[in-house]
N, C-alpha and C positions, 0 to 999 in steps of 0.2 A: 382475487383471482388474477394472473399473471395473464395477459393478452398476450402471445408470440407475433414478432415483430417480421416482415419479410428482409431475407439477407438477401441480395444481388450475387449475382454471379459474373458481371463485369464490371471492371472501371470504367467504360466508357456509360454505360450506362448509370453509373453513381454521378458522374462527373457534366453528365447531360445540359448545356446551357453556361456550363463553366469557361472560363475565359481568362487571361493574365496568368495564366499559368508559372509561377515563379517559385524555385527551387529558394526551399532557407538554409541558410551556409551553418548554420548552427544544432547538431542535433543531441537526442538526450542521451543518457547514459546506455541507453540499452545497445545503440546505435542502430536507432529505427530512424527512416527518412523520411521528410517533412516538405511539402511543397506549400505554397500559397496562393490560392485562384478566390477569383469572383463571380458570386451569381447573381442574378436580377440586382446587380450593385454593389450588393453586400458581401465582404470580407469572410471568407473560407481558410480551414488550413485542411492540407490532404495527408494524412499519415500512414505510411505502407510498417505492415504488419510480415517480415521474413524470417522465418527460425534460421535460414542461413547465415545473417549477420545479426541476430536479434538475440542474445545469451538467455532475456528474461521469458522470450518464450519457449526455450528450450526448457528451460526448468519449469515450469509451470505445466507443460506434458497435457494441454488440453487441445486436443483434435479442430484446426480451423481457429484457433488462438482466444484466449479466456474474453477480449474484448467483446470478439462477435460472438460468441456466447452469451454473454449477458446482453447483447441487443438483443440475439435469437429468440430469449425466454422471455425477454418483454421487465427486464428486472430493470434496468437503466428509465423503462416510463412508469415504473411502480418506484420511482423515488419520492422521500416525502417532500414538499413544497421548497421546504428549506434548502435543498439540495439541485442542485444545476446540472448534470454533465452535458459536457458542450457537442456532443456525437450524434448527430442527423441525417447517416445515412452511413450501411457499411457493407462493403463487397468481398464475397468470399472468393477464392481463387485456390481450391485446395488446402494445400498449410498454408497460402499466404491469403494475406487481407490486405484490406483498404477502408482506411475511416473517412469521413468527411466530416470535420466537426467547424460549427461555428468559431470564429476567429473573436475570443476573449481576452489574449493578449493586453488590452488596455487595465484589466480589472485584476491579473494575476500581481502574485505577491512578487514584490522588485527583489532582485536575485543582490544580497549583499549578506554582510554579518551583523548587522542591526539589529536592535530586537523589533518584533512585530510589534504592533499596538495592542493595546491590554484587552481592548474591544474586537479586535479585528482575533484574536487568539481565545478569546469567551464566545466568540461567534462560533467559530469551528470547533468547538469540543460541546459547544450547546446542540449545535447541526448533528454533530456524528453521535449524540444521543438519540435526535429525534432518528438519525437514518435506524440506528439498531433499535429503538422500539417497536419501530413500524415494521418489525421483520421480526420482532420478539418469538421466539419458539414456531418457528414460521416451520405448516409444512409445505410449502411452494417450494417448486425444483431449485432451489440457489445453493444446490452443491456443485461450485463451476471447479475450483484451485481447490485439495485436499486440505486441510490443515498441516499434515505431513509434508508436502510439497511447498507449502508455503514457507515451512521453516527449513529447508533446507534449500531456499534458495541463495541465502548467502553463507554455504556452508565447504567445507572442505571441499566435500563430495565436488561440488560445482565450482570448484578452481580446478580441481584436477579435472575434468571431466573437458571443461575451458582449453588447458593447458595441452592437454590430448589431441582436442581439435586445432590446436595452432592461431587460437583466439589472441587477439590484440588488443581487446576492449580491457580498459584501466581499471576497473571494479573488480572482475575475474582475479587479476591481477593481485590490488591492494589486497582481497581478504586469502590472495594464497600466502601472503607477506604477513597478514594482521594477527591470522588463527596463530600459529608455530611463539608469532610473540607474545600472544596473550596467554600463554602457556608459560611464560617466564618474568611478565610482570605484575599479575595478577595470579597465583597459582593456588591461592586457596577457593577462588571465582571458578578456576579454570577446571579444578578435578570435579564443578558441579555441572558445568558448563559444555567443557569438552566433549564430552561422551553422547553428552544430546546433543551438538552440533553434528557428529554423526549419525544419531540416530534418534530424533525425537520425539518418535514412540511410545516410549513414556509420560513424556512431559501430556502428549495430544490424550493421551487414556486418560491422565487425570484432568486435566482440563475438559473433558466429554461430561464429566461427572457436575458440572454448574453449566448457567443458562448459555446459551447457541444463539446465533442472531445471524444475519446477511452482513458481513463488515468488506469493505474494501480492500485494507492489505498494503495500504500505503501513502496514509496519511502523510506525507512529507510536502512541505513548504514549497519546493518546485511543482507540486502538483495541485495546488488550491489556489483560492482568489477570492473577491467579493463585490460581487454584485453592485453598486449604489440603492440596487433597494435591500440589500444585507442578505439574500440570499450566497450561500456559499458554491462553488464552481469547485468542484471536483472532476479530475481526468486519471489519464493514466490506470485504466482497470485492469493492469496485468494478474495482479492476484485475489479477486475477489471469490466468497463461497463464504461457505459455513464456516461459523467459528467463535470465539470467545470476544463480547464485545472489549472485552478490556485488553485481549488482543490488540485493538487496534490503538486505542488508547496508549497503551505501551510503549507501540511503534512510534507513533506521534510524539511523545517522552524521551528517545531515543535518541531518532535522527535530527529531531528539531531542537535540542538539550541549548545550544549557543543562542539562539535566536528566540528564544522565551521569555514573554517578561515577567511572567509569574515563578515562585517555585514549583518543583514537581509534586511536593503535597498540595500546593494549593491549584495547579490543575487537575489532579485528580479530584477534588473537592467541586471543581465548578461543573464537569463530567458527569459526579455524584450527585450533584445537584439536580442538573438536569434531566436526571432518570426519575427522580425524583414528583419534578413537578408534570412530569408523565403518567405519574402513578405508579411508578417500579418500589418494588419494595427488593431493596440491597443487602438489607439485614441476613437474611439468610446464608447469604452465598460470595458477600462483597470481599472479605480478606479471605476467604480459597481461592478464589480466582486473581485476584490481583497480584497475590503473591507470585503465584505460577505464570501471569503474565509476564509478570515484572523478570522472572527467570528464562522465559522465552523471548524476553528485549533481548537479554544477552545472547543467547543463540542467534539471536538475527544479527546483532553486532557487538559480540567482543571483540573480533578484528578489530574495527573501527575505534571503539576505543583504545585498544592498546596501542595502535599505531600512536595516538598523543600521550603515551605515555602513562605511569601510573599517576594520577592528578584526581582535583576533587569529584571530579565528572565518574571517573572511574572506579573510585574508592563509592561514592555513591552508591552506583550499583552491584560492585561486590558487596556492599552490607546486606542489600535486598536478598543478594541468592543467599548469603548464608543465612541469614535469616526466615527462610522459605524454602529452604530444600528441603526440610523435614517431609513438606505437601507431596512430594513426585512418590 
């Protein structure tokens, strides 16, 4: 049973005993702002939550921002053990917010093209088993981000929508640059592809039809870390809600494709495994869903790939959609 969590309604009352207040010159892709304070000693980061300069929460369309939503329902202290997020206190302000998360910086993964370590990458695909079992056919309110909405946030739709508002953020950007090319370098990807980047409706109807679980929505290397006692540290909750665990899996396949030291069948296998020694039984339902996942990676980024060109990363997952369009 999901305990609902109290949201603040001022910053000064989040910020209560906070001190050193220092702005960090560096912010993420969404272009959300980051401060840095101290309370009873201890290292804070402050992160303000604005649809006016923030694109990922435009798209995501969730009332008071998907973040403080899942503080709200108490889904962020129903995570399983393995999982960390660093958010301990969060103030609403209308559309806008304010997080106060513990400052984990020391344990986050170091920003290069390295591959991870083989341990530190078994860790997190073992962790985001245990999060979606623990949420396994879950009826608790964790419909926060649509499934719809999730795939369309790095879609056409949301360059031009970007583009309209006179948005300056680089991502907006690349994938109004990325779609138009992956239409010319991958085109037999792209007549499967295209059309659910506009409208993924399909793809979400048949993916409704295998298991649902609570998944996060953005599994990417800038947003994890590890603990010293091996739990995993996950932030950045823009997109989470219901959805197809291998959804996320996907995603993680995806974005992190350079920095893997495994292959992609052999993290899905350690994935698979890990549902496994859960008690999940995969047999039923393992290649519908994955298939359909693996053609929903591409909606989330054929942009991204095509901007590198046709290569083996790409050719990769153009064999997955053709080989699984049959599924939609």
């Amino acid at each position: 049973m999901l305990e609902p969590r109290t949201v603040l309604d001022s910053v000064e009352e989040l910020l209560a005993g906070a001190d050193g207040l220092t702005a960090i010159d560096s912010v993420g892709k969404s272009g959300a702002a980051l401060d840095r304070v101290t309370i009873d000693g201890a290292p804070y980061v402050v992160k303000y939550l604005d649809p006016d300069v923030d694109w990922t929460i435009r798209v995501a369309q969730v009332p008071a921002t998907a973040p403080v939503e899942v503080w709200r329902r108490g889904l962020l202290h129903a995570l399983p053990p393995e999982i960390d997020s660093p958010i301990v206190g969060v103030a609403s302000l209308g559309a806008k917010a304010v997080l106060l998360m513990r400052d984990v910086s020391p344990w986050l993964v170091p920003v290069g093209d390295d591959p991870i370590p083989a341990a530190q990458n078994e860790g997190f695909l073992d962790h985001m088993a245990a999060m979606h079992v623990h949420f396994w056919a879950s009826a608790e309110a964790i419909d926060v981000v649509t499934p719809e909405r999730r795939y369309l946030e790095l879609s056409p739709q949301m360059a031009e929508a970007e583009a309209e508002l006179g948005s300056d953020h680089l991502v907006p950007q690349l994938v109004a640059r990325g779609w138009p090319l992956f239409g010319e370098v991958a085109p037999r990807a792209a007549a499967v592809v295209l059309p659910l980047a506009h409208d993924p409706r399909p793809l979400v109807a048949a993916m409704e039809n295998t298991p649902q679980t609570f998944i996060h929505g953005n599994w990417k290397l800038d947003n994890l870390g590890t603990h010293d006692d091996g739990r995993t540290i996950l932030f950045d909750w823009e997109l989470p809600g219901r959805g197809a665990p291998l959804a996320d899996v996907a995603w993680y396949l995806a974005i992190n494709c350079r920095r893997l030291p495994v292959s992609k069948e052999q993290a899905l296998e350690i994935y698979r495994d890990a549902l496994h020694r859960r008690g999940v039984d995969t047999r039923p339902w393992w290649d519908r869903q994955l298939g359909l996942a693996l053609i929903g990676a591409l909606v989330h980024f054929g942009w991204e790939k095509a901007l590198g060109g046709y290569d083996e990363e790409l050719a990769w997952w153009e064999d997955r959609v053709l080989e699984n369009a049959h599924l939609l």
